[in-house]
Structures are given as C-alpha cells and as structure tokens.
N, C-alpha and C positions, 0 to 999 in steps of 0.2 A: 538647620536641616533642609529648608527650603534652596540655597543655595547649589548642597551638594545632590539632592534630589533630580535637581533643574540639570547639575553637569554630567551626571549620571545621564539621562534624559538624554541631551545632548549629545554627549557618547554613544548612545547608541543608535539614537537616530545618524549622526553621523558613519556608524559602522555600516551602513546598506553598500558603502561607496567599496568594500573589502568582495563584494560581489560583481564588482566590475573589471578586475582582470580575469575571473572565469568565462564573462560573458566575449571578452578577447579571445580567449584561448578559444572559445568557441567559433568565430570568423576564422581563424588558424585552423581549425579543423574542419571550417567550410572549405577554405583554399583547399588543403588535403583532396576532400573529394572531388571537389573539380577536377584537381588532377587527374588523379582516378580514374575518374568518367572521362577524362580527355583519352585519358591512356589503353582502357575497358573498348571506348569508339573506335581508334587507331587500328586496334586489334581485330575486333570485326569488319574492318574495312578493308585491312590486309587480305583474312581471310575468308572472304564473304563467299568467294567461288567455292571453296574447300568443305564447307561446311555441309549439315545436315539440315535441313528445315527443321529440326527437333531440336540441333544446335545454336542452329539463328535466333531461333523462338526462347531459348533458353538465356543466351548471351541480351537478347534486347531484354530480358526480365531481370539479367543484372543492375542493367544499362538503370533500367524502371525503381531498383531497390536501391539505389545511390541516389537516384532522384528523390522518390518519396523520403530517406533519412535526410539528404539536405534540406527539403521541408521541413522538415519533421526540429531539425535545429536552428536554422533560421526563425521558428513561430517561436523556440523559446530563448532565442538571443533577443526578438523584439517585444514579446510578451512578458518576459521575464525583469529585461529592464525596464520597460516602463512601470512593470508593477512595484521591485522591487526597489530600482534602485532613481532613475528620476525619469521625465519624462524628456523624449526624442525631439526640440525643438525642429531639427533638421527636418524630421519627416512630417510635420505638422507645417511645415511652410513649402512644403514639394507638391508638388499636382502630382506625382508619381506614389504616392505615399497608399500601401494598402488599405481597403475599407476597413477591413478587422481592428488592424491597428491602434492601439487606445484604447477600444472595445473590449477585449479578452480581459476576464478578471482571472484569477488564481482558477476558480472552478471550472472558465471555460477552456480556459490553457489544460488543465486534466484531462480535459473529454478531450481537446483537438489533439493532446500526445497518446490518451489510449485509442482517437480513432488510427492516427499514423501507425502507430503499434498494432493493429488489427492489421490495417492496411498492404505491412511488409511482410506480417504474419502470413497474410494471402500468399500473398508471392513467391513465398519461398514453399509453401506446401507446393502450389501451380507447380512450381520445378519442380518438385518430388514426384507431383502425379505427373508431369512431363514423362519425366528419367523412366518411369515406368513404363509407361505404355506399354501394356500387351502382357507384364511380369505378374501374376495376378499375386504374387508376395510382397507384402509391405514390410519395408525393414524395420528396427526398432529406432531407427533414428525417426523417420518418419512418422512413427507411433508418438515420439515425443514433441515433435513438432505438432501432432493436431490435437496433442493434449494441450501446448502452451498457448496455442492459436485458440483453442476454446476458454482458454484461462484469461487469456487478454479480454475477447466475447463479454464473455462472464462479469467480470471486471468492471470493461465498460457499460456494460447495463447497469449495474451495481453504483457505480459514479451518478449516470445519468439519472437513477431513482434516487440517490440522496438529494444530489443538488434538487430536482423537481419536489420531493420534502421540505427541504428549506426553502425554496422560494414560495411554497406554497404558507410556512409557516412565517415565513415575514410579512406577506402579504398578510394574512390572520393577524399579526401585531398590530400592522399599522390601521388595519380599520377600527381599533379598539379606542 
C-alpha cells in the first residue's frame, strides 16, 4: 500500500505542472493586449484634434482599463506560478525582479485580484458618469454596473476580514 500511496502522491504532486500551459496562454493574452493598447493609442493619436475633451477623457480611461487588466494578469501569471506550480528561478536572480514577488500567498493574490477588480470597476462606472454629464437619467446598464462595483466592494472587504480572522487565529495557535 505504501508504494502505491507514495505514486499516487507523486502523481499528483506532479500534476501542478498541467497548470502551466494556462499560465502560457495567459502571456498570449498579455501579447493580445498589448496590442490593443498599441492599437486603442494609434487611434487617439490620429484622432486627438477631432475629439471632445469628454472623448479624450474617455479614450485615455480605455487606455487605463487595458492597463490595470494587464496588471491585473500579469500578478496572477507570476503569483499563481510560483504558488502553484514552481518557483521562477529566472526572477530570483534579476535585479529587475518585482518586491511582491514570492511574497503573495493564495490569500493575498485574492485581495490583490479583488482590489484590480474594484479598480476597473471604477473605471468603467468614471465612463458611465462621464457619458453623462448633465443627463440627470441613469440607464439601466449603469444601475448594473454600480450594483457589480459595490458587489466587488463588498467582496473585498469580506476577503480582507476573513483572511485578518485567520491570521489572527494562527497567531492564537501558535502562542499555545
């Protein structure tokens, strides 16, 4: 029993490595935005004379919501492998290598994806109350965006008091 226990074991410790072509496809869909945002800048630059300062303001909060999601996947291409699958000797021998890096456990990868997730929540209401100005009617789409934006809120407070629970209750084990 010991034998098959142990390959058992081994199999699965080994399957963390079935999480690293996600974390690929995820640089693939960093490229993508790049793009994007190459493409989003082009566009306002063409048309920068054209525009409305209501449109500029709007276009650069594109610009801002392709940023913060590139963040937002980048922390769990780097967070995620190190936690999940091994650790990044490459970035551990770079002088360029983020402080967080290493750092982030499971719990604090959570709070740093629901703060991004607040973050663009922002953003995209900002353009709603932009679009507005002066319409004193809020649409229903906008009704559901400062529902979701408060649910994210919500959310992350909710993370942020469990995890401050459990660390409070580990510390209480270990002084026992």
């Amino acid at each position: 029993m010991s034998k098959f226990s142990h390959a058992v074991e081994t199999g699965l410790f080994r399957a963390r490595w079935l999480l690293m072509p996600l974390y690929v496809g995820l640089v693939g869909v960093l490229i993508l935005l790049a793009i994007r945002f190459v493409q989003e800048f082009v566009i306002i630059i063409t048309h920068f004379g054209d525009k409305s300062n209501q449109e500029f303001v709007l276009e650069i909060l594109a610009l801002l919501d392709l940023t913060l999601l590139a963040n937002l996947i980048l922390i769990v291409i780097f967070a995620g492998y190190e936690n999940f699958v091994s650790r990044i000797d490459a970035a551990h021998e770079s002088v360029d290598r983020p402080h967080w890096m290493g750092t982030i456990d499971f719990s604090g990868l959570k709070i740093k994806l629901i703060g991004s997730l607040v973050a663009i929540s922002v953003i995209e209401l900002l353009k709603d109350f932009i679009e507005l100005s002066g319409d004193a009617t809020v649409g229903e789409g906008t009704k559901w965006r400062i529902f979701i934006h408060l649910t994210f809120v919500v959310s992350g407070v909710l993370f942020a008091v469990m995890d401050w629970v459990a660390d409070k209750r580990e510390a209480v084990n270990i002084t026992k």
